[in-house]
C-alpha positions as CSV (number, residue, x, y, z in Angstrom):
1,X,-12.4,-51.4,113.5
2,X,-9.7,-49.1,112.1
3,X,-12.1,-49.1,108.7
4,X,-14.7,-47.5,110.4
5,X,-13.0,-44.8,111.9
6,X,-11.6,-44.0,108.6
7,X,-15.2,-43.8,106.7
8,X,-17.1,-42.1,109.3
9,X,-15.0,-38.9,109.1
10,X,-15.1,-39.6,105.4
11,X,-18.7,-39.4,104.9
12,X,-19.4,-36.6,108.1
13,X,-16.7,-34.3,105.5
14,X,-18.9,-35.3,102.8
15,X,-22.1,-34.8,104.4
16,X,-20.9,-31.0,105.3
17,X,-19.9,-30.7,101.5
18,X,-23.4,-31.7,100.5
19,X,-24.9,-29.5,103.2
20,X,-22.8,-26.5,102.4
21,X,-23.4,-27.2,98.7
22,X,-27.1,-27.3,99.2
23,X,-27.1,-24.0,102.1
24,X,-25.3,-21.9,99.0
25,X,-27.8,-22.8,96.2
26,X,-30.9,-22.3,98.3
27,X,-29.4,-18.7,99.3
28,X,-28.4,-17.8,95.2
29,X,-32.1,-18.8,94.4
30,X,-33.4,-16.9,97.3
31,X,-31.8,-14.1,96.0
32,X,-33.5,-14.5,92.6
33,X,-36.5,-14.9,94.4
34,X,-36.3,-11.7,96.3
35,X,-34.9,-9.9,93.2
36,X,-38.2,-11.0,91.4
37,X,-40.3,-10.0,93.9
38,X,-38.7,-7.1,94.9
39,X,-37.9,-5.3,91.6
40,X,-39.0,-7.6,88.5
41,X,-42.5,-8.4,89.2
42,X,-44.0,-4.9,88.2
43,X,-43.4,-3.2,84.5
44,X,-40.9,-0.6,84.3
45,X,-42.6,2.3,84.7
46,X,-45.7,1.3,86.2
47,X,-45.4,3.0,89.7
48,X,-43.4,5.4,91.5
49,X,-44.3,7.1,94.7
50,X,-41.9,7.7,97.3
51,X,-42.9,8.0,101.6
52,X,-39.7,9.3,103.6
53,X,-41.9,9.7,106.8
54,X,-41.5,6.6,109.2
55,X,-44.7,4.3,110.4
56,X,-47.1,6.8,108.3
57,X,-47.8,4.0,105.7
58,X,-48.0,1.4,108.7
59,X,-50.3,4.1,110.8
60,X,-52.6,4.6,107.5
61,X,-53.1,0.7,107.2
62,X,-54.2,0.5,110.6
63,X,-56.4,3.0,110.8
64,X,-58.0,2.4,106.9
65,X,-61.0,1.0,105.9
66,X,-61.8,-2.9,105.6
67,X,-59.9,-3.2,102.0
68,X,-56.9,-1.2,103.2
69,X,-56.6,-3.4,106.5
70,X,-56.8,-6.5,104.5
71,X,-53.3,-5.2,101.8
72,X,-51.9,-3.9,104.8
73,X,-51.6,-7.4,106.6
74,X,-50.2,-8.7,103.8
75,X,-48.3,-6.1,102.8
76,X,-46.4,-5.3,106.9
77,X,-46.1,-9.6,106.8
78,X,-44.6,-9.7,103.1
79,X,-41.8,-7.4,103.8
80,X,-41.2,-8.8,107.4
81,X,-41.5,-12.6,105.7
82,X,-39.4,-11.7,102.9
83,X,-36.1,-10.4,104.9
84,X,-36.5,-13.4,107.4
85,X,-33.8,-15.7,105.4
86,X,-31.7,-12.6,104.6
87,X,-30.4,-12.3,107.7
88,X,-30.2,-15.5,108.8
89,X,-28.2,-16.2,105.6
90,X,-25.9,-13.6,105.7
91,X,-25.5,-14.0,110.0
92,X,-24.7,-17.6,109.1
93,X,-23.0,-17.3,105.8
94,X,-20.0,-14.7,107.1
95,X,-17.5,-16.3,109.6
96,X,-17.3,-14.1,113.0
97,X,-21.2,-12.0,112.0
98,X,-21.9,-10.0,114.2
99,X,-25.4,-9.2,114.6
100,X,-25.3,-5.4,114.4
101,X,-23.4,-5.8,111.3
102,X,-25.4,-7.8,109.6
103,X,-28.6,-6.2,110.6
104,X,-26.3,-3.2,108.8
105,X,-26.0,-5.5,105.4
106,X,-29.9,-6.5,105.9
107,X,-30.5,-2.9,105.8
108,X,-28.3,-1.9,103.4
109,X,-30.2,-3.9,101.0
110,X,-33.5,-3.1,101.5
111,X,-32.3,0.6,101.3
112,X,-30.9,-0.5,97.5
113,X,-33.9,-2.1,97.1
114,X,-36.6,1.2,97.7
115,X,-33.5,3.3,95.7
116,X,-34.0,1.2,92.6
117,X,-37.6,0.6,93.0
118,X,-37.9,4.6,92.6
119,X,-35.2,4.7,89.9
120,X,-37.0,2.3,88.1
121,X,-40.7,3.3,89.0
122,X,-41.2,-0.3,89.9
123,X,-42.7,0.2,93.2
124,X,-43.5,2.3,96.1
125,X,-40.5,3.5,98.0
126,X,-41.7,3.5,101.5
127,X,-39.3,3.9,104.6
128,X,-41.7,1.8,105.9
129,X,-40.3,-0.8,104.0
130,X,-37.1,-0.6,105.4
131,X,-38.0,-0.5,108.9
132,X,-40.3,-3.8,108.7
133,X,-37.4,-5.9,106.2
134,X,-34.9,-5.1,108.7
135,X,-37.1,-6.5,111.2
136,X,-37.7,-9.6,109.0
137,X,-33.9,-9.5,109.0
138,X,-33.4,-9.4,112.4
139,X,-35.8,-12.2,113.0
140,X,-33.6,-14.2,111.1
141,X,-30.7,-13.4,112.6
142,X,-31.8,-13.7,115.9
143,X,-32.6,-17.5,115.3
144,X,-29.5,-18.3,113.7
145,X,-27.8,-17.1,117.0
146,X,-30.3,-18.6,118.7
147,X,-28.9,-22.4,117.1
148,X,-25.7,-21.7,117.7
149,X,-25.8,-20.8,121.1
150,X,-27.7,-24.3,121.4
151,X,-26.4,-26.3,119.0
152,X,-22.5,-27.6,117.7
153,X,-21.7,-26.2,114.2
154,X,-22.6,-29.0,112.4
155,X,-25.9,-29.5,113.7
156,X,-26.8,-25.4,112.8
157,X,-25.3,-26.5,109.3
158,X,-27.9,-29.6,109.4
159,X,-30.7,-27.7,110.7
160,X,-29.9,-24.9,107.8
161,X,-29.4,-27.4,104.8
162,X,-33.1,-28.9,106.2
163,X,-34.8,-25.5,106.0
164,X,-33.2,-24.3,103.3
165,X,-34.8,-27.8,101.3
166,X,-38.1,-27.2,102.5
167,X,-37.6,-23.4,101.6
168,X,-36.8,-23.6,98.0
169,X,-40.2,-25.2,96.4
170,X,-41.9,-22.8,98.5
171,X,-39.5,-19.9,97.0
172,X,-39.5,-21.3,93.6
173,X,-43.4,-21.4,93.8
174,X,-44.1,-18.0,94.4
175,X,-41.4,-16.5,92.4
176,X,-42.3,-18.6,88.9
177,X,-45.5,-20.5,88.7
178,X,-47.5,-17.2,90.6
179,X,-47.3,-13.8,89.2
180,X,-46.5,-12.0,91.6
181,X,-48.9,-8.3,91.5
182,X,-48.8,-6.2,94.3
């Protein structure tokens, strides 16, 4: 009986290692992912326009024609899609998150991320952006802290390492086999 008690917190340490191990990798290639995406999937260049006024893009897709309406879904569910693991990430990944904060880091980032997309002329800066990938954010957040008000630690960490699996091909798929024009 003793033998068991010794393995079982053996391999439970073990299985958090693999978890953690696997929860850090999936985040690094998210990152590459959304770096892709974000800034490497136009030529230098190519595009620069720049929108400071908030919900004008997001009024002019819903008001457009047919063609417009059919980008614009895409376009308002991209950048809300695309911030989702962000925050959850970052809301699980720092010890004590609180949720303003990391809506702050969420943010933060997709601020960089319209900055160098207009530095670069690799996109459309669009303030619109940033409202609807802090949303994104904030979705993920929101159901991290959802988990762990519902779930022991270890279980989040389970739940996190099984997403984050199923996440990955998915990630990897639309980052590298499709080229990614928009």
């Amino acid at each position: 009986m003793p033998s068991k008690t010794l393995t079982e917190p053996q391999s439970s340490t073990t299985r958090a290692r693999v978890e953690t191990a696997v929860i850090g990798v999936a985040f690094g290639l998210y990152l590459v992912f959304l770096l892709k995406l974000l800034l490497f999937s136009r030529v230098p260049g190519s595009e620069r326009s720049l929108n400071l006024i908030p919900f004008a893009s997001i009024a002019n897709y819903l008001v457009g024609p047919a063609n417009v309406q059919r980008f614009a879904f895409a376009n308002i569910a991209g950048n809300i899609l695309a911030f989702v693991p962000l925050g959850a990430y970052v809301l699980y990944l720092r010890r004590r998150a609180r949720i303003g904060s990391t809506i702050l880091i969420v943010a933060a980032a997709s601020v960089t991320v319209e900055i160098l997309q207009w530095v670069f002329a690799v996109g459309t800066s669009d303030v619109d952006d940033v409202i609807l990938n802090c949303v994104g954010g904030l979705l993920g957040v929101l159901a991290v802290a959802g988990l762990r008000r519902g779930l022991r630690p270890e279980v989040v960490r389970t739940v996190i390492a099984v997403v984050s699996v199923v996440a990955v091909p998915v990630w990897l798929f639309l980052g590298f086999v499709v080229r990614l024009r928009m």
